[in-house]
C-alpha positions in Angstrom: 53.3 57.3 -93.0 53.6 58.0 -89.3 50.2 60.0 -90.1 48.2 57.7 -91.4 49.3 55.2 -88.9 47.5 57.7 -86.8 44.2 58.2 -88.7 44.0 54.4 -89.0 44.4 53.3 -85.2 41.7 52.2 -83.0 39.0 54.6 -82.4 38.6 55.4 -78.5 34.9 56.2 -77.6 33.7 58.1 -74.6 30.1 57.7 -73.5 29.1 60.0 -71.1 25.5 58.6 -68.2 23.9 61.5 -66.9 22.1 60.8 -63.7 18.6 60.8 -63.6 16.5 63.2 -61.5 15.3 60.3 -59.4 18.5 58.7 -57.9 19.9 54.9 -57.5 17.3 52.8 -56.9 14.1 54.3 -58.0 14.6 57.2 -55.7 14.4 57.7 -51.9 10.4 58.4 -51.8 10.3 54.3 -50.3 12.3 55.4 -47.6 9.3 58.5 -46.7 6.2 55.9 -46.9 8.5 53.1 -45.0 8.8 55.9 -42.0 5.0 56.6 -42.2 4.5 53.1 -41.7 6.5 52.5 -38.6 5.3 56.1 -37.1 2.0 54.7 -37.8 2.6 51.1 -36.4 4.3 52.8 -33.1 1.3 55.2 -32.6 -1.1 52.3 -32.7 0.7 50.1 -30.2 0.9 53.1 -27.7 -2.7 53.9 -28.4 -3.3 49.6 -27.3 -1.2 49.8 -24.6 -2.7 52.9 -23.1 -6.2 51.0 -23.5 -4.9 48.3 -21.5 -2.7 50.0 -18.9 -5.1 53.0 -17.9 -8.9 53.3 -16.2 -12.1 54.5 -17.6 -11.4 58.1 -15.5 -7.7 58.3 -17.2 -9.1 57.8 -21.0 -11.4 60.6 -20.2 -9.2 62.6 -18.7 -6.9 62.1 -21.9 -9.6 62.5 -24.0 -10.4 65.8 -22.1 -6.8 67.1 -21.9 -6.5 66.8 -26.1 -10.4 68.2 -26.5 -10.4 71.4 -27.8 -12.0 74.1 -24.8 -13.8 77.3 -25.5 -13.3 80.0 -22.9 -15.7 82.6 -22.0 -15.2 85.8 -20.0 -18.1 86.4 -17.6 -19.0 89.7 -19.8 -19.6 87.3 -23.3 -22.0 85.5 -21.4 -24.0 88.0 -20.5 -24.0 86.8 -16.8 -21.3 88.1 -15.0 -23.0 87.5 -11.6 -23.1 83.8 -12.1 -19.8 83.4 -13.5 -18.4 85.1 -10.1 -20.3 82.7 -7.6 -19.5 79.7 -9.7 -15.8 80.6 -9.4 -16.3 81.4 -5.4 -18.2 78.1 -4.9 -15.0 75.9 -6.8 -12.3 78.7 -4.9 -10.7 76.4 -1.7 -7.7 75.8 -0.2 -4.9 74.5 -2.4 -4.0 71.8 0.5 -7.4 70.8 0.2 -7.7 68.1 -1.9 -10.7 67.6 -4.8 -11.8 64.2 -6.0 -11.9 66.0 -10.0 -8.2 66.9 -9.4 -6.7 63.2 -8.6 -6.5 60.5 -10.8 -6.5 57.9 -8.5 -7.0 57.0 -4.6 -2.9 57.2 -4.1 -3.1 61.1 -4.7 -6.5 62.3 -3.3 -4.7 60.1 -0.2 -1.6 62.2 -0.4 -3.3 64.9 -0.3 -5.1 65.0 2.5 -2.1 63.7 4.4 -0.7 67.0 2.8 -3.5 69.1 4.4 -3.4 67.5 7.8 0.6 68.1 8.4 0.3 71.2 9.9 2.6 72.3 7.4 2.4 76.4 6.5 -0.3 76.7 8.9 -2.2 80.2 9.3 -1.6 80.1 13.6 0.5 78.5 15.9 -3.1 77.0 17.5 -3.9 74.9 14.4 -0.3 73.3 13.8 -0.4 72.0 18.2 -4.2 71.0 17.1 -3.0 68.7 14.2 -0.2 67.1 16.7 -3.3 64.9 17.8 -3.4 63.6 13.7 -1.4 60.8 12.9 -1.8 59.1 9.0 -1.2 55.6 7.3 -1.6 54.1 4.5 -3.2 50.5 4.6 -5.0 47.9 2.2 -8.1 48.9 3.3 -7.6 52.9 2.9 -5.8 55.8 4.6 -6.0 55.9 8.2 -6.8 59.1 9.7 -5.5 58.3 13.8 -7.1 60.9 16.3 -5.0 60.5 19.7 -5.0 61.9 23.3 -1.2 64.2 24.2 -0.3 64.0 27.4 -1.6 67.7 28.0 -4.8 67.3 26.0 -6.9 64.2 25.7 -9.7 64.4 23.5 -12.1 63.4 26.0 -13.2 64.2 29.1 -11.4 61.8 31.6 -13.2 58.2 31.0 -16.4 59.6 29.4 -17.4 59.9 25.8 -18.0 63.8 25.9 -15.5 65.8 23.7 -12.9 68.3 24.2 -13.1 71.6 22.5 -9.7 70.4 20.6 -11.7 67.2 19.0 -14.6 69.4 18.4 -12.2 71.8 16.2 -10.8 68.5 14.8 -13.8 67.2 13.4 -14.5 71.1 11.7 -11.4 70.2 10.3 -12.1 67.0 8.4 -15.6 67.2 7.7 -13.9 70.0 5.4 -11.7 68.1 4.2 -13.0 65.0 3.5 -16.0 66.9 2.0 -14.2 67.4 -1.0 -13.5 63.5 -1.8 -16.4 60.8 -2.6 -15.0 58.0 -0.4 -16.6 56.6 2.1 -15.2 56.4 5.5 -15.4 53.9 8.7 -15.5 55.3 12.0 -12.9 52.9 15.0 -13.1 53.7 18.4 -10.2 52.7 20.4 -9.5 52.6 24.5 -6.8 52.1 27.1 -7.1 48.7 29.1 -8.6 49.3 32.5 -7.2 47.4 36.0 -9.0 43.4 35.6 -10.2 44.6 39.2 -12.8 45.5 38.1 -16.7 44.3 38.3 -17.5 46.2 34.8 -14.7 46.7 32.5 -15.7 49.6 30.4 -13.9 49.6 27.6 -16.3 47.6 25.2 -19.2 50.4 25.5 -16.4 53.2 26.2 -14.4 52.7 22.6 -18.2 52.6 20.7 -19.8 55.3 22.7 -16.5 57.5 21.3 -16.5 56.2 17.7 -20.4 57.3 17.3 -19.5 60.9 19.4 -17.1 61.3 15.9 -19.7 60.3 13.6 -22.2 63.2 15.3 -19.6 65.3 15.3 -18.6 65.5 12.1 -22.3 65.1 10.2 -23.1 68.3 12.7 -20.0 70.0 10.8 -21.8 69.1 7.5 -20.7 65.4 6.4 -23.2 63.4 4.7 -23.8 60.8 6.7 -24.3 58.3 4.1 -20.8 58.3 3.7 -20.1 56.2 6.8 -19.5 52.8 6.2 -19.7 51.1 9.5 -19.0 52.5 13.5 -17.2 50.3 15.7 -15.6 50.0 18.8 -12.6 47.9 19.7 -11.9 47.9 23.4 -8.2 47.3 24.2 -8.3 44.8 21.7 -5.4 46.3 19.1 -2.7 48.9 21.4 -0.8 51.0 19.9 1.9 50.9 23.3 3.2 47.5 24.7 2.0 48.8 27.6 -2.5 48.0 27.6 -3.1 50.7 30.2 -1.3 53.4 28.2 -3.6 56.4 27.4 -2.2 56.4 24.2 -4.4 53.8 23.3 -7.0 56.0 23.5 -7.8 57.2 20.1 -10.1 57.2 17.2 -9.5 55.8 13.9 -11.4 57.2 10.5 -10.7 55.2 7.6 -10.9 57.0 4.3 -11.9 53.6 2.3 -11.0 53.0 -1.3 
């Protein structure tokens, strides 16, 4: 009796679910395309907001940078020779700065401030010449200041002739500036003189110096196109409190934006 009780109680059924090879909810391949789409959506923002945010000269720089270059030794070119006084003509100092290798005006500024520091100079004589070089940055450019030391003035007494140190100083930055497209203006600036007397000079005294630069530095090889304007100032804007101070004499070039 106690068998068949047995035989004739409830059945109990297991059912066994075997997953499928694609997971809960049809699978995770949603969750790959859904991060191709925001990847996607990211990289086309950037790519909006670097049209907006960056000059012509930037996108082709970019452009350049992520362009595929082909070297070539001088020997695959068959013209070994040419390849050699290409590479001398681009070889200058590192200080010097290169309009091709700064983006903007900020950095071909900085680094021509960088050159005229006197900082890591070859001789002693070059690094007391650039004491007469004084730089600021204003709206209107980078000032390059060319002043008179109590031991050496740049010119002879009240006269427009140079000394040998602003003849070496205009060497210098026709050089540099040679390697930037900018134009420049040309400031000449002078000490006031004693009211007593009959002809002040400083009117034709600050212009005759400013143009004295400008001849100097197109005999050192600057294209004269390049300059802007020449003008002279007087005593009009001192650098001392006191007007009569010689180191109001000086001459201001103007790298321009």
């Amino acid at each position: 009796m106690a068998a068949d009780k047995g035989l004739n109680g409830p059945s109990i059924i297991i059912k066994r679910i075997e997953a499928s090879g694609d997971g809960g909810h049809h699978g995770g391949a949603w969750k790959v395309a859904y991060a191709d789409f925001v990847t996607a959506m990211m990289a086309f923002f950037l790519m909006m907001w670097l049209l907006n945010a960056t000059t012509e000269e930037q996108r082709s720089g970019l452009a350049d940078y992520f362009s595929p270059t082909i070297m070539q030794s001088p020997s695959a070119t068959g013209r070994g020779g040419d390849g050699d006084a290409t590479a001398q003509q681009h070889a200058v100092d590192p200080a010097m700065p290169q309009t091709e290798a700064a983006g903007d005006f900020e950095e071909i500024a900085r680094a021509i401030q960088d050159s005229l520091t006197g900082t890591g100079a070859e001789s002693s004589q070059l690094t007391n010449l650039l004491q007469h070089v004084v730089t600021r940055m204003t709206d209107e450019g980078l000032v390059i200041e060319l002043g008179d030391l109590t031991e050496s003035p740049l010119f002879v007494e009240d006269t427009a002739q140079p000394q040998p140190a602003l003849t070496q100083l205009a060497a210098i930055l026709a050089q540099i500036l040679g390697h930037v497209r900018n134009d420049v203006a040309i400031s000449g600036h002078v000490r006031a003189y004693p009211e007593t007397l009959v002809a002040s000079p400083v009117w034709p005294l600050s212009d005759a110096r400013a143009h004295t630069v400008r001849n100097l530095l197109e005999q050192q090889g600057f294209d004269g196109r390049r300059v802007q304007r020449v003008s002279g100032y007087a005593d009009r804007k001192n650098r001392s409190g006191n007007p009569m101070d010689p180191r109001n004499n000086r001459i201001e070039l103007i790298l321009l934006r």
